[in-house]
PDB file as gemmi writes it, atoms N, CA and C in Angstrom:
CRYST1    1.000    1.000    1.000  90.00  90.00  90.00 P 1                      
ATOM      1  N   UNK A   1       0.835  -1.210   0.000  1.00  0.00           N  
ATOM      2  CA  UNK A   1       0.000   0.000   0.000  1.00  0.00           C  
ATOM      3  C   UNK A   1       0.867   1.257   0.000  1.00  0.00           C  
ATOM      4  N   UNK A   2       2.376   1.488   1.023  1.00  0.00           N  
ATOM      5  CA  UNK A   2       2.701   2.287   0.884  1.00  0.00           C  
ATOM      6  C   UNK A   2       3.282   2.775  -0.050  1.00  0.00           C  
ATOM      7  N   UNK A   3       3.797   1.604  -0.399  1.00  0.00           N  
ATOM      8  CA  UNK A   3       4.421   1.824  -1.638  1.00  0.00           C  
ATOM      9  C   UNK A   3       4.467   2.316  -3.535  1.00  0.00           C  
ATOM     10  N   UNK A   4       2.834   1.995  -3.149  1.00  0.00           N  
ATOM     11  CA  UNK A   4       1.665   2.681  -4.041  1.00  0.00           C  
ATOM     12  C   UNK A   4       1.376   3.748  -3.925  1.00  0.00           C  
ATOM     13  N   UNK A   5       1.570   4.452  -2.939  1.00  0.00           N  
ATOM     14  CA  UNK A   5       1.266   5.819  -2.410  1.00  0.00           C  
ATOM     15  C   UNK A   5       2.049   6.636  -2.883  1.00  0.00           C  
ATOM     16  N   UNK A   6       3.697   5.931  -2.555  1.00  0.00           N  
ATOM     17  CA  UNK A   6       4.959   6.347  -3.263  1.00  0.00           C  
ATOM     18  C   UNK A   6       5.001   6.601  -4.600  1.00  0.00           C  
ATOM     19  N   UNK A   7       4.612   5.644  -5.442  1.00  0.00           N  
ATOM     20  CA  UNK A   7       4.429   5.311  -6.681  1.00  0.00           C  
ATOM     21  C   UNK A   7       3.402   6.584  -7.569  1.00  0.00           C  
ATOM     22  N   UNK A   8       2.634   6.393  -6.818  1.00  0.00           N  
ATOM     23  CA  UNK A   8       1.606   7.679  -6.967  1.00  0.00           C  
ATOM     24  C   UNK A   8       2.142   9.492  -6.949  1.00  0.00           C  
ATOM     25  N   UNK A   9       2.795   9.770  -5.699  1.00  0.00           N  
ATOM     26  CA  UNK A   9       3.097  10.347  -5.422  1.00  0.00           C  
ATOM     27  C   UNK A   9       4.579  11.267  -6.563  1.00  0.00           C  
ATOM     28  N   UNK A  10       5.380  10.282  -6.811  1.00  0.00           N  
ATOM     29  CA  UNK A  10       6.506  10.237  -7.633  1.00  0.00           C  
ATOM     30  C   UNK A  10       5.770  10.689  -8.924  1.00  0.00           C  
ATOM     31  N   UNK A  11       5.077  10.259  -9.392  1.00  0.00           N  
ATOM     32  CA  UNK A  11       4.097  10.563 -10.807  1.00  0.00           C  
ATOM     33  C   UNK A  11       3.537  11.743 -10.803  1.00  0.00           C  
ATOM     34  N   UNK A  12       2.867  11.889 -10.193  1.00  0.00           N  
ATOM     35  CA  UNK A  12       2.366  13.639  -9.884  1.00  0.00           C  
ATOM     36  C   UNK A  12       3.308  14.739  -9.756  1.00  0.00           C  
ATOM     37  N   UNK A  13       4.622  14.418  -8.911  1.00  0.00           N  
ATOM     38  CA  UNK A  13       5.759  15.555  -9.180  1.00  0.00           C  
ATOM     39  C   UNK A  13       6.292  15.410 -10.803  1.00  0.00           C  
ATOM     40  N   UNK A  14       6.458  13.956 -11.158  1.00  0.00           N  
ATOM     41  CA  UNK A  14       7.084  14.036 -12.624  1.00  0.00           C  
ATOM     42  C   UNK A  14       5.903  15.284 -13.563  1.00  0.00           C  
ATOM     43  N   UNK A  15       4.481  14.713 -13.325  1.00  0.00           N  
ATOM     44  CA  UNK A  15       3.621  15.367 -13.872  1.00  0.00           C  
ATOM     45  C   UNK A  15       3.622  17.088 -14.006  1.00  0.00           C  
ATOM     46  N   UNK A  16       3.906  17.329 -12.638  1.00  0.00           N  
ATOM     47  CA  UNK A  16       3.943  18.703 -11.889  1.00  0.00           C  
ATOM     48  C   UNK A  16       5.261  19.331 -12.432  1.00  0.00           C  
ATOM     49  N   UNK A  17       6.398  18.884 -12.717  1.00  0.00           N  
ATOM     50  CA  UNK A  17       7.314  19.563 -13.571  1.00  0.00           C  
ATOM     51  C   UNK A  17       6.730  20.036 -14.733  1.00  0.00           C  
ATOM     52  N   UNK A  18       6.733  18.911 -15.386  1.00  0.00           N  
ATOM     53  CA  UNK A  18       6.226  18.721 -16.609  1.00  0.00           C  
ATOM     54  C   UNK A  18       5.221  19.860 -17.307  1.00  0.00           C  
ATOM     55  N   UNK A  19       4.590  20.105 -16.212  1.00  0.00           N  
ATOM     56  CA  UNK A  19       3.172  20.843 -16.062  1.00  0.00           C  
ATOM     57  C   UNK A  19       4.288  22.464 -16.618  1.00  0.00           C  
ATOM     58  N   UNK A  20       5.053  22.550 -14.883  1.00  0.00           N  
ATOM     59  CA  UNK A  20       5.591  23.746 -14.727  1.00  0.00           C  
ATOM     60  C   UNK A  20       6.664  24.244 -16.093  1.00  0.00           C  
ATOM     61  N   UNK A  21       7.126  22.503 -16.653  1.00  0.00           N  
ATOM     62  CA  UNK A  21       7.895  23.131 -18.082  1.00  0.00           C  
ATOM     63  C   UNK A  21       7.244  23.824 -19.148  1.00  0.00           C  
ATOM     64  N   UNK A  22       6.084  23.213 -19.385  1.00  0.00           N  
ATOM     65  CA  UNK A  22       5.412  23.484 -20.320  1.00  0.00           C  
ATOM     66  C   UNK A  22       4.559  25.268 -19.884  1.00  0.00           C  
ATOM     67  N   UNK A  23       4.621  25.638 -18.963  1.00  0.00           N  
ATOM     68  CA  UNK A  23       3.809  26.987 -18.537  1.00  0.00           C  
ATOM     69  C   UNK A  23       4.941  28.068 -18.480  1.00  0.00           C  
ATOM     70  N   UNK A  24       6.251  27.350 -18.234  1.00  0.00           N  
ATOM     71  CA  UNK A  24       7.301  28.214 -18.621  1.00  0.00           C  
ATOM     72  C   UNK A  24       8.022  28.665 -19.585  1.00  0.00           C  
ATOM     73  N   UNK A  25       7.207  27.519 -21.133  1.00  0.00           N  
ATOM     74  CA  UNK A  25       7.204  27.868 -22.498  1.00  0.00           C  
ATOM     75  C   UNK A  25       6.806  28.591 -22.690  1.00  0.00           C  
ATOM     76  N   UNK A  26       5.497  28.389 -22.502  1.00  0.00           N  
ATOM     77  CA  UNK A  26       4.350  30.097 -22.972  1.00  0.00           C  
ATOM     78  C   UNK A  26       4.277  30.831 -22.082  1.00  0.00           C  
ATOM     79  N   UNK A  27       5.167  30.908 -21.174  1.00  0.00           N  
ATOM     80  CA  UNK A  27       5.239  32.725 -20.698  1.00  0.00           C  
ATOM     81  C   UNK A  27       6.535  32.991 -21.636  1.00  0.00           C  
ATOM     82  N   UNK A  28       7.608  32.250 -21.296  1.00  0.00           N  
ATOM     83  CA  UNK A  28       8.283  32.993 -22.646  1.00  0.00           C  
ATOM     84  C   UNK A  28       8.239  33.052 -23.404  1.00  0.00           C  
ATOM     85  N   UNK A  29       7.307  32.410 -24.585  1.00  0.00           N  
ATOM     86  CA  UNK A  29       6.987  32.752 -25.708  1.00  0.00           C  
ATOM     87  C   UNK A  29       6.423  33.785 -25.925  1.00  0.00           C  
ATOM     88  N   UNK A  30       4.910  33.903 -24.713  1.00  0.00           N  
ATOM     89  CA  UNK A  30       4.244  35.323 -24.607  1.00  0.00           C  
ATOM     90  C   UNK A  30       5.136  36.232 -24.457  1.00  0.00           C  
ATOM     91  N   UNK A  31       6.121  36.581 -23.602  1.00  0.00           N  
ATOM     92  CA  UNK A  31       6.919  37.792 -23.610  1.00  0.00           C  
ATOM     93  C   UNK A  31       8.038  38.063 -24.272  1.00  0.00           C  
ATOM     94  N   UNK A  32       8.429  36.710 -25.054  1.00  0.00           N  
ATOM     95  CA  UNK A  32       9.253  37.187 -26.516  1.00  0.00           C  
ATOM     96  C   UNK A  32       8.562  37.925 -27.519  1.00  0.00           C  
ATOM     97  N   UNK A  33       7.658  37.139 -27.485  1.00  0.00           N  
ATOM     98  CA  UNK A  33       6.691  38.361 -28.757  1.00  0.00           C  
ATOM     99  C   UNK A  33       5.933  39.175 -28.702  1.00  0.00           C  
ATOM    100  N   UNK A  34       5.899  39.110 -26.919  1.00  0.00           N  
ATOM    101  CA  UNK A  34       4.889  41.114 -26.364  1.00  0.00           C  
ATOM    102  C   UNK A  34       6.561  42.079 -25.984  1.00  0.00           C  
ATOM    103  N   UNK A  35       7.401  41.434 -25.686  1.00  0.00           N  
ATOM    104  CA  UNK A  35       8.361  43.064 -25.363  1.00  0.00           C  
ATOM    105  C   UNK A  35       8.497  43.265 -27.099  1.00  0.00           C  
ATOM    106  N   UNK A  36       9.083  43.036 -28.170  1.00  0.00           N  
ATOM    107  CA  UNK A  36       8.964  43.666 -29.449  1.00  0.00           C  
ATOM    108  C   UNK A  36       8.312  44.683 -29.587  1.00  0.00           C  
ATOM    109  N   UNK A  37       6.687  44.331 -29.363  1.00  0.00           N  
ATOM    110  CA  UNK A  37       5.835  45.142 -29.433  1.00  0.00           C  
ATOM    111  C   UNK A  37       6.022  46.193 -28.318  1.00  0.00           C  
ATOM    112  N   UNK A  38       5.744  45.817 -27.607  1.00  0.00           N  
ATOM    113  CA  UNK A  38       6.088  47.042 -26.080  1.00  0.00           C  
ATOM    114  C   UNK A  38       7.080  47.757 -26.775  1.00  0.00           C  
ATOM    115  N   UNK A  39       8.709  47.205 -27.062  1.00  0.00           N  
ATOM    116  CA  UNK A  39       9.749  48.179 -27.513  1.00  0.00           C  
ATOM    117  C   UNK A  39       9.763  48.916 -28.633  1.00  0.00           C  
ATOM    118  N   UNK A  40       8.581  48.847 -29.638  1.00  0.00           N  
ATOM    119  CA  UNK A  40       7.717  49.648 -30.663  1.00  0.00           C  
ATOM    120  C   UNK A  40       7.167  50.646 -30.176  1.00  0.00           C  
ATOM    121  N   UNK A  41       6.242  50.183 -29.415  1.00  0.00           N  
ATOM    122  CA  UNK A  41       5.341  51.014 -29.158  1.00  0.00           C  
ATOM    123  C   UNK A  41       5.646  52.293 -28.498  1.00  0.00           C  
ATOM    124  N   UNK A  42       6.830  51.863 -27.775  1.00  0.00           N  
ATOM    125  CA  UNK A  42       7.824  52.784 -26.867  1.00  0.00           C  
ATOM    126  C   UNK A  42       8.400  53.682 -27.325  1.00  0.00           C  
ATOM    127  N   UNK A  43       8.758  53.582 -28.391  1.00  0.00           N  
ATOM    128  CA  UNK A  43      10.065  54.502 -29.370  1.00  0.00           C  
ATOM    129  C   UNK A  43       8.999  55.173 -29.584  1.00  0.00           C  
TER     130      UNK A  43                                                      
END                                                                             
């Protein structure tokens, strides 16, 4: 049982990276291609 718990547990952090890699794509993607604009808009 505990060890299932473990098992469980281990999967959800792999997941939870995973999660956090992928959300740390599209913020930088979003703010590679909004400062351009911002530094346009600026000048």
């Amino acid at each position: 049982m505990l060890t299932w718990v473990t098992r469980i547990r281990e999967t959800e952090s792999q997941l939870g990276g995973l999660e956090l890699q992928i959300v740390n794509m599209f913020i930088h993607i979003y703010y590679t291609s909004l400062l351009p604009t911002l530094w346009l808009s600026a000048r």
